[in-house]
TORPA-4810 file (N, C-alpha, C, O; in nm, 3 decimals):
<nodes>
NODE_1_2.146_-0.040_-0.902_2.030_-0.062_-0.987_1.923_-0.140_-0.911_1.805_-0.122_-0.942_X
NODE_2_1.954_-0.222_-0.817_1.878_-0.324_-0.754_1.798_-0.252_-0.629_1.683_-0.267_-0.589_X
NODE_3_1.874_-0.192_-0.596_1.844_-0.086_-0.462_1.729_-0.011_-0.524_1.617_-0.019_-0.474_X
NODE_4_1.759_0.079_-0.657_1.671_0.159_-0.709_1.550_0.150_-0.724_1.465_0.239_-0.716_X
NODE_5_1.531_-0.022_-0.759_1.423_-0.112_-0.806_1.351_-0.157_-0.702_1.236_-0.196_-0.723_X
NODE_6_1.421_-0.160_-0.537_1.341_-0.208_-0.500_1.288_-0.115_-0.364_1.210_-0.159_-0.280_X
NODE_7_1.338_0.000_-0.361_1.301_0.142_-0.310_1.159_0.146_-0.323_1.099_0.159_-0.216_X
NODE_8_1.057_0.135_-0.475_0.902_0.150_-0.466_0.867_0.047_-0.332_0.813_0.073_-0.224_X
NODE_9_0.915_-0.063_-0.379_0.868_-0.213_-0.241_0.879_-0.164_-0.132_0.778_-0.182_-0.064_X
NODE_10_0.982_-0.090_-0.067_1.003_-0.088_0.052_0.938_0.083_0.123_0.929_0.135_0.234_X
NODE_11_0.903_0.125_-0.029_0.832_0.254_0.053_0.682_0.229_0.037_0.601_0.306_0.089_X
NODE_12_0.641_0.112_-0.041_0.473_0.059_-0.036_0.470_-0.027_0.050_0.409_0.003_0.152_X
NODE_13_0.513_-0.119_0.043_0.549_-0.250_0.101_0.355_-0.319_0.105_0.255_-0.267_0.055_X
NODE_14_0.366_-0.430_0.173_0.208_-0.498_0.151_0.215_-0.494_0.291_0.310_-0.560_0.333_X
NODE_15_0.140_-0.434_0.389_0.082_-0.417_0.543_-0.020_-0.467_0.542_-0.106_-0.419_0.468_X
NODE_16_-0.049_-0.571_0.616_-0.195_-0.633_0.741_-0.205_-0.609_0.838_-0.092_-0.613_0.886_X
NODE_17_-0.289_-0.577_0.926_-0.312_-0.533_1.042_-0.371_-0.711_1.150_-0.442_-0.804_1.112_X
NODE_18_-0.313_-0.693_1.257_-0.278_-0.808_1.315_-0.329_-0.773_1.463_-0.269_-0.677_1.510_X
NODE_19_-0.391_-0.810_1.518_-0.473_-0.804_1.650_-0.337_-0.780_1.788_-0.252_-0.864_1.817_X
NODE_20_-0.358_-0.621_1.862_-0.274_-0.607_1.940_-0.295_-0.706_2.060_-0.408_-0.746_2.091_X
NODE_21_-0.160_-0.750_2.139_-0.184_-0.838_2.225_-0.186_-0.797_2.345_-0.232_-0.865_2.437_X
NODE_22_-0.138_-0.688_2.357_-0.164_-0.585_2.456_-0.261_-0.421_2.437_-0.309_-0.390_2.328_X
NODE_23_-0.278_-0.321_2.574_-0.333_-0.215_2.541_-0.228_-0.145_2.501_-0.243_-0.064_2.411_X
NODE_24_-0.110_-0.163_2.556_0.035_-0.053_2.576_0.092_-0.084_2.459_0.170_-0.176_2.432_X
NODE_25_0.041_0.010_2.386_0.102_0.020_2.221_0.167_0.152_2.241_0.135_0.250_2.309_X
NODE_26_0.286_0.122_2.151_0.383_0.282_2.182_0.336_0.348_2.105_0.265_0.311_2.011_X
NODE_27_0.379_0.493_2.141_0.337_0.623_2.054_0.348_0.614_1.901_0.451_0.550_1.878_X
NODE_28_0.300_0.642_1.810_0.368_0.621_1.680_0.338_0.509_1.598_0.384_0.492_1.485_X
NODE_29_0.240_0.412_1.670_0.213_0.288_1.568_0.104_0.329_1.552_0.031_0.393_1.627_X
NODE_30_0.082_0.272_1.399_-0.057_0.298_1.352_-0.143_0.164_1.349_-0.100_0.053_1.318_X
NODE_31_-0.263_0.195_1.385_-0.321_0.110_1.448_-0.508_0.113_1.349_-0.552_0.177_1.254_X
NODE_32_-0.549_0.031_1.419_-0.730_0.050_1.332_-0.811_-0.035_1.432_-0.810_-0.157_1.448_X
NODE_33_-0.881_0.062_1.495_-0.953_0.026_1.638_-1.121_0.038_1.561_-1.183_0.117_1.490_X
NODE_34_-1.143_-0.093_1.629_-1.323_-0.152_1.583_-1.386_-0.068_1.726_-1.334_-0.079_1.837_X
NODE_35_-1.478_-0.004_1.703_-1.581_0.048_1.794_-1.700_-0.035_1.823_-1.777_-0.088_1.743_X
NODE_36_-1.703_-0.036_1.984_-1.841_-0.123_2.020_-1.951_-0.033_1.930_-1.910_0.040_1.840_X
NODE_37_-2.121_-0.047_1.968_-2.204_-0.041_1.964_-2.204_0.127_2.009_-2.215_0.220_1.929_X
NODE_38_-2.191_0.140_2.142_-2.166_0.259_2.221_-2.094_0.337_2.183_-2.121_0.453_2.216_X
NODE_39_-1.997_0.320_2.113_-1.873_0.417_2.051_-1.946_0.460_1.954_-1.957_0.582_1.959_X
NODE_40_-2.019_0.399_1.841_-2.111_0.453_1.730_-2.173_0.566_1.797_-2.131_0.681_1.779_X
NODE_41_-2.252_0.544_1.858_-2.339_0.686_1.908_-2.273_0.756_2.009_-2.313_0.872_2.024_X
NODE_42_-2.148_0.705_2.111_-2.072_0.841_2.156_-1.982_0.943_2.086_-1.925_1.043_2.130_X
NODE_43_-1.988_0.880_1.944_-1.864_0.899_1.880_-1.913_0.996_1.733_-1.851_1.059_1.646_X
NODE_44_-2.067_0.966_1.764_-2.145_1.029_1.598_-2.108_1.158_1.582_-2.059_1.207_1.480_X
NODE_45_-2.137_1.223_1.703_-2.095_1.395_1.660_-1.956_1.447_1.652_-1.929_1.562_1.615_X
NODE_46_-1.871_1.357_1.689_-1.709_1.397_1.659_-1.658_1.345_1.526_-1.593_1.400_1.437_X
NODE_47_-1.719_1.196_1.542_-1.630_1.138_1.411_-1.741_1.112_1.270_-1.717_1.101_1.149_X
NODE_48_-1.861_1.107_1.343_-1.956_1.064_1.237_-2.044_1.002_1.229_-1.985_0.895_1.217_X
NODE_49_-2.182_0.969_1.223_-2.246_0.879_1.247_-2.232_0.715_1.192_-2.198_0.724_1.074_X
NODE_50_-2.240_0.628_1.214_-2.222_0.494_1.211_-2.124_0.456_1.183_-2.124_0.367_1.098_X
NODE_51_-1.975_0.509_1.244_-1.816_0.442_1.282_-1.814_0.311_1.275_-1.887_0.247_1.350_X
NODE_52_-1.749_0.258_1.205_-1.663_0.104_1.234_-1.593_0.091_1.304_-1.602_0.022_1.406_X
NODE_53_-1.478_0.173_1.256_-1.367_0.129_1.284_-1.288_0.298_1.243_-1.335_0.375_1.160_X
NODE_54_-1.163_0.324_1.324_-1.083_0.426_1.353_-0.949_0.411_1.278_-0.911_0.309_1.337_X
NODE_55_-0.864_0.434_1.203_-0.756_0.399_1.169_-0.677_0.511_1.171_-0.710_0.610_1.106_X
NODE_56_-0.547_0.507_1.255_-0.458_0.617_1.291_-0.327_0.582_1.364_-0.315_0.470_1.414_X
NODE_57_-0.236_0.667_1.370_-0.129_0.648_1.458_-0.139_0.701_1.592_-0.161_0.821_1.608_X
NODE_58_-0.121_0.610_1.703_-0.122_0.643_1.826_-0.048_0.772_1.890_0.072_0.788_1.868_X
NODE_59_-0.092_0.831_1.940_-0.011_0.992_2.024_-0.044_0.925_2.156_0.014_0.983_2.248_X
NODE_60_-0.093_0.858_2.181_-0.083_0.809_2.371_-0.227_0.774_2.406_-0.340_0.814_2.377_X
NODE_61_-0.147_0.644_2.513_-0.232_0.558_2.574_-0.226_0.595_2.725_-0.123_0.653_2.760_X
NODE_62_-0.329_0.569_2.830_-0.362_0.522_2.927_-0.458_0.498_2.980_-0.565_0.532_2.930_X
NODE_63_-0.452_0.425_3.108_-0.552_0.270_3.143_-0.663_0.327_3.100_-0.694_0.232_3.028_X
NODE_64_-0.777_0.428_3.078_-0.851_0.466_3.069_-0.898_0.489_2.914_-0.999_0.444_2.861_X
NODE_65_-0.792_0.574_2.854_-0.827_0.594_2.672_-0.718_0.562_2.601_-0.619_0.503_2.644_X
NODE_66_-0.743_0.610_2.465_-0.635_0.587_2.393_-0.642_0.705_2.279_-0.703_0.677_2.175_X
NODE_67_-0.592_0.814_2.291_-0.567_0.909_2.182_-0.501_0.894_2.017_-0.386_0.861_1.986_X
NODE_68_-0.569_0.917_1.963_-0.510_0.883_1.781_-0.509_0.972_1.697_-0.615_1.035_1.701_X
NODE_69_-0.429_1.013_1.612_-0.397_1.107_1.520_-0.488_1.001_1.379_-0.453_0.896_1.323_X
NODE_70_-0.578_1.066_1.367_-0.696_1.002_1.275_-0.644_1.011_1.151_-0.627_1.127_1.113_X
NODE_71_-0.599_0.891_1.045_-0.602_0.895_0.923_-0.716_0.888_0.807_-0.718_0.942_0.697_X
NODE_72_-0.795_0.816_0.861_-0.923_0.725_0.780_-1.016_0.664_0.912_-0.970_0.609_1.012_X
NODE_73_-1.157_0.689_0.880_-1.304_0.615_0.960_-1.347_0.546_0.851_-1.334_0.587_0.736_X
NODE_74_-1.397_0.443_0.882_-1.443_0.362_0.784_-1.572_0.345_0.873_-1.577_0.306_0.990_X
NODE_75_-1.693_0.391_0.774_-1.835_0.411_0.822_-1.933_0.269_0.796_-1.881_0.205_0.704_X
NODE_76_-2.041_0.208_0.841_-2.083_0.161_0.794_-2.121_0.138_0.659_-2.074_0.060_0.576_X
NODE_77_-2.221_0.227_0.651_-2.286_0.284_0.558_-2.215_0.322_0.395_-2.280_0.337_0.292_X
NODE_78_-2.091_0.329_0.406_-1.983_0.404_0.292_-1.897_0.303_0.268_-1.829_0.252_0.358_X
NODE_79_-1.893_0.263_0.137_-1.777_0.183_0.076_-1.637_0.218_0.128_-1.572_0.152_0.209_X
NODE_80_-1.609_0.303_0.086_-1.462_0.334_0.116_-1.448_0.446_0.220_-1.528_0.527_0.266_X
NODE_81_-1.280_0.413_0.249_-1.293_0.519_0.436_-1.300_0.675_0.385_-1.281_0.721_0.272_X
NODE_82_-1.326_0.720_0.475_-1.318_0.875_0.447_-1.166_0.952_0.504_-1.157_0.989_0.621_X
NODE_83_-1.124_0.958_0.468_-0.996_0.984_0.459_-0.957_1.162_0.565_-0.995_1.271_0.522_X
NODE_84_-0.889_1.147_0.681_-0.902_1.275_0.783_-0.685_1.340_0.756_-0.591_1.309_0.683_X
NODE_85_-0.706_1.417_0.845_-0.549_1.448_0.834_-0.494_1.454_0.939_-0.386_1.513_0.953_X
NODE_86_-0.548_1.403_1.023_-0.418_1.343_1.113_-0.511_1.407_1.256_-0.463_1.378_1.365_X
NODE_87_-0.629_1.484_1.255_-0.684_1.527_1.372_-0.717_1.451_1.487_-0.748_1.334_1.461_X
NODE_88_-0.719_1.481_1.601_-0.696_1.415_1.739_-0.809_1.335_1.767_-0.891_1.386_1.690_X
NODE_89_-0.857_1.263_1.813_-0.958_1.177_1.836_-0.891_1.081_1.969_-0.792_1.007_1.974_X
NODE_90_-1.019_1.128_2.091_-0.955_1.019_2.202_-1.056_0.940_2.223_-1.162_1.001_2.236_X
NODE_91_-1.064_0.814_2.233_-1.123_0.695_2.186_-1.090_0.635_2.387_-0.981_0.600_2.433_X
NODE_92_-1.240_0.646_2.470_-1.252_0.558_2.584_-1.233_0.415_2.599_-1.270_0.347_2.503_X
NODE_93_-1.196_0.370_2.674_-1.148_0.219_2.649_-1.322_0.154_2.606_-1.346_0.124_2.489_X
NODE_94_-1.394_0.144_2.680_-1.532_0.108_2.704_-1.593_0.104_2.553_-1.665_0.016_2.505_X
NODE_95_-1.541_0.235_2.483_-1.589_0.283_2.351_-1.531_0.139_2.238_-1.596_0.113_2.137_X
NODE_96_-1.409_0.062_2.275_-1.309_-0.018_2.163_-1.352_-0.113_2.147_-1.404_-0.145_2.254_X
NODE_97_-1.372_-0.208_2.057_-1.381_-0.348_2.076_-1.280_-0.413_2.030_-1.266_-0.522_2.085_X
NODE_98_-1.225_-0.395_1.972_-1.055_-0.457_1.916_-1.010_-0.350_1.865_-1.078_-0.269_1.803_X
NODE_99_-0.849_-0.338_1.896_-0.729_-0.295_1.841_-0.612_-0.391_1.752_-0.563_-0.500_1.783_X
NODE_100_-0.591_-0.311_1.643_-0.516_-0.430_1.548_-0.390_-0.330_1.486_-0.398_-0.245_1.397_X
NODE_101_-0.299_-0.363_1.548_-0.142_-0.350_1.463_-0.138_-0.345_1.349_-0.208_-0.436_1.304_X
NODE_102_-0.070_-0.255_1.230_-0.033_-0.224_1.123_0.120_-0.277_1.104_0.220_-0.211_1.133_X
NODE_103_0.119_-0.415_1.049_0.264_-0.468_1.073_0.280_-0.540_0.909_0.192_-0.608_0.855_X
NODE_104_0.442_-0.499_0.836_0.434_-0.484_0.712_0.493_-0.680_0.674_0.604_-0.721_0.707_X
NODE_105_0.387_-0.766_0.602_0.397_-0.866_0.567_0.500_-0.877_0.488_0.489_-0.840_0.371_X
NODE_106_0.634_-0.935_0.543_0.727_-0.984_0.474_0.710_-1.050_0.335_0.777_-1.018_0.236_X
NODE_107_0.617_-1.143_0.337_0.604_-1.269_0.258_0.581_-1.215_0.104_0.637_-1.243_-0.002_X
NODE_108_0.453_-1.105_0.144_0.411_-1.047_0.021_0.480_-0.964_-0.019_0.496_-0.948_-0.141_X
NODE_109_0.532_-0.900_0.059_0.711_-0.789_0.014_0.750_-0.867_-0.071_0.702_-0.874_-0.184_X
NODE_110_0.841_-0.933_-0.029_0.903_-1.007_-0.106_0.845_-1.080_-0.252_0.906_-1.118_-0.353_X
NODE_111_0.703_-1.083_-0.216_0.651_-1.163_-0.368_0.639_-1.051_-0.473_0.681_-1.064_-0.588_X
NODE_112_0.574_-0.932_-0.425_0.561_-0.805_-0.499_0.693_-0.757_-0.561_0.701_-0.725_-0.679_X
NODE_113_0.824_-0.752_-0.452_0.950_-0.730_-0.521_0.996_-0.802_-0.642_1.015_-0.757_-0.755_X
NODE_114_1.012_-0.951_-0.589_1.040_-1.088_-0.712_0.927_-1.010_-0.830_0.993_-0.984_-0.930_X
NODE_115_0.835_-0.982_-0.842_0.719_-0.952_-0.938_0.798_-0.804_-1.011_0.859_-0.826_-1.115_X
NODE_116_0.799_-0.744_-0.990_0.879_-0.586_-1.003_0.974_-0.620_-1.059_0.979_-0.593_-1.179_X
NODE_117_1.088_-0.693_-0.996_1.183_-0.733_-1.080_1.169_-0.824_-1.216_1.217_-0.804_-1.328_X
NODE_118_1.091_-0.926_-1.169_1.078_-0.966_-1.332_1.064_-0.854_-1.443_1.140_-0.841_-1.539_X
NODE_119_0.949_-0.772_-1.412_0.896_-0.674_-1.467_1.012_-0.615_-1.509_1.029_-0.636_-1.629_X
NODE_120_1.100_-0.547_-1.457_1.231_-0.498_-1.509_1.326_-0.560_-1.610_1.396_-0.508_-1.696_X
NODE_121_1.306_-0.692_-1.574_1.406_-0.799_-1.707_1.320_-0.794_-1.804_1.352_-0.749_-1.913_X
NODE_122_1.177_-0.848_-1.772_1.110_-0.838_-1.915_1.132_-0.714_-2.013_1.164_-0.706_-2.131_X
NODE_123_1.095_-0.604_-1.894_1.105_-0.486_-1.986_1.262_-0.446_-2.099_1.283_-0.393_-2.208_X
NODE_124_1.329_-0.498_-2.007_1.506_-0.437_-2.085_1.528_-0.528_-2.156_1.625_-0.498_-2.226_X
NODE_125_1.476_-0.670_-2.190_1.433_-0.742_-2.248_1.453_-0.716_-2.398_1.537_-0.718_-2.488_X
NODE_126_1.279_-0.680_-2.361_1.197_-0.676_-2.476_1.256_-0.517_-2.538_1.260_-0.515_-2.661_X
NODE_127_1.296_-0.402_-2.477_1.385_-0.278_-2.507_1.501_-0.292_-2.600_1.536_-0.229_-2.700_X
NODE_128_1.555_-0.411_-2.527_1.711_-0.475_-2.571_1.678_-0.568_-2.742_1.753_-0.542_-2.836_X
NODE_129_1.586_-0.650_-2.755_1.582_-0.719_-2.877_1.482_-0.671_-2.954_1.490_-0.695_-3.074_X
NODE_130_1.396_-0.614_-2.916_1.222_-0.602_-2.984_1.161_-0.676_-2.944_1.193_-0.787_-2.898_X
NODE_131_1.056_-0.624_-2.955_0.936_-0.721_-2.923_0.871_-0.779_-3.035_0.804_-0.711_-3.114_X
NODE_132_0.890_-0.928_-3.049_0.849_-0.993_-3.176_0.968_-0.953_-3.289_0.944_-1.005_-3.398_X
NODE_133_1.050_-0.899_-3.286_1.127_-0.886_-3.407_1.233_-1.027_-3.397_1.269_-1.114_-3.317_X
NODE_134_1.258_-0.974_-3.561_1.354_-1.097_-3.597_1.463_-1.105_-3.553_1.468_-1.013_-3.472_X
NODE_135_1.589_-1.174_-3.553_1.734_-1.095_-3.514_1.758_-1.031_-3.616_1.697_-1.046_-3.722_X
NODE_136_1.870_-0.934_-3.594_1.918_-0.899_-3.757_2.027_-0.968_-3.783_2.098_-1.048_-3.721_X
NODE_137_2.024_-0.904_-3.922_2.142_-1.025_-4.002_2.266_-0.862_-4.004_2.244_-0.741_-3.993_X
NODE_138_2.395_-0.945_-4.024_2.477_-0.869_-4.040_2.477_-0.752_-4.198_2.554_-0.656_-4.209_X
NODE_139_2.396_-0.783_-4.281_2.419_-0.779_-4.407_2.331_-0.628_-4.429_2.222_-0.602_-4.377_X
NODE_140_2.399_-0.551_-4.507_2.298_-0.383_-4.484_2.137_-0.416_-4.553_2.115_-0.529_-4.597_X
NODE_141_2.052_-0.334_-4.557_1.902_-0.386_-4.617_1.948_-0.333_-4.801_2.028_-0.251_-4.844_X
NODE_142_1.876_-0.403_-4.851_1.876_-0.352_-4.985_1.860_-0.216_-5.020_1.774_-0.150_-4.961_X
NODE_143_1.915_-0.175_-5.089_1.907_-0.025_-5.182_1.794_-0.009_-5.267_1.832_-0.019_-5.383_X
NODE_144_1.658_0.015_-5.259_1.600_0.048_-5.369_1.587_0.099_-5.498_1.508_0.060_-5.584_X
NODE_145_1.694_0.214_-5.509_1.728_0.255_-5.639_1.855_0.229_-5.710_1.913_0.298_-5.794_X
NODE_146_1.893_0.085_-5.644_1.972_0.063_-5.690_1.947_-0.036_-5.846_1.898_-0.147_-5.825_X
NODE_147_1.970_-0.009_-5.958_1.921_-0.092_-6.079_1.981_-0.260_-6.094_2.084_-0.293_-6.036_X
NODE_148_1.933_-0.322_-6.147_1.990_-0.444_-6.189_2.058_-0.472_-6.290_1.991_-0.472_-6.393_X
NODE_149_2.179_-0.500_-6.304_2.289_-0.530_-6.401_2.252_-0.676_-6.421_2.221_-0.755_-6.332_X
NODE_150_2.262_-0.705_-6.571_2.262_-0.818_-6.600_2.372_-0.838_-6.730_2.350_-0.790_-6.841_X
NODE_151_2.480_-0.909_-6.701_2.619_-0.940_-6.751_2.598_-1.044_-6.875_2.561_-1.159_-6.853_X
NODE_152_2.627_-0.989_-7.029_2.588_-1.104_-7.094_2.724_-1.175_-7.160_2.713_-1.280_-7.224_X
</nodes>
């Protein structure tokens, strides 16, 4: 039951992205790379005009670029990212200004789970007694058509 409950947590989980400390990120991490100045306008006719920032999982690095399977660009100009499917985008080093790790915050896992679970007691709870009801009494409810005898 506990496992069941906490399966949503661990397939959402709460992720921050955390500044890589190196370039040599392995294949397969997803990552969200800030574009200089220069990347905006080398980058307008592939990815879009006024790029932020790149967010994707890495397909390969070296000293020179860094190739990404594109999930989401997040544009200046646009509230929310625009959302891609996974198409190739190779990103020049010259073009980056920071790279930041997609690494899943324990702390808030765990607070979101504890939260979920309450949620589950409350609910079987309130399932289990009513919500706002009285207890019941052992005693059946009255009979309505039943008449009144009065013994003289």
């Amino acid at each position: 039951m506990a496992a069941a409950l906490l399966l949503p947590v661990q397939l959402a989980g709460c992720y921050h992205y955390v500044p890589a400390v190196t370039m040599d990120i392995p294949a397969g991490t997803r990552v969200k790379v800030a574009v200089t100045d220069r990347g905006r306008v080398d980058l307008a006719e592939e990815v879009g005009p006024g790029v932020q920032s790149i967010e994707g999982s890495v397909v390969e690095v070296s000293d020179s670029a860094m190739v990404l399977a594109v999930e989401a660009v997040q544009h200046l100009d646009l509230a929310i990212p625009v959302r891609w499917s996974g198409e190739r985008v190779t990103l020049r080093r010259e073009l980056v200004a920071e790279v930041r790790e997609r690494r899943l915050s324990q702390r808030r896992t765990w607070i979101l789970a504890g939260l979920m679970i309450a949620g589950a007691v409350a609910a079987s709870n309130i399932a289990l007694t009513g919500f706002g009801a009285e207890p019941s009494s052992d005693r059946p409810p009255p009979d309505d058509n039943q008449a009144l005898r009065v013994v003289y």
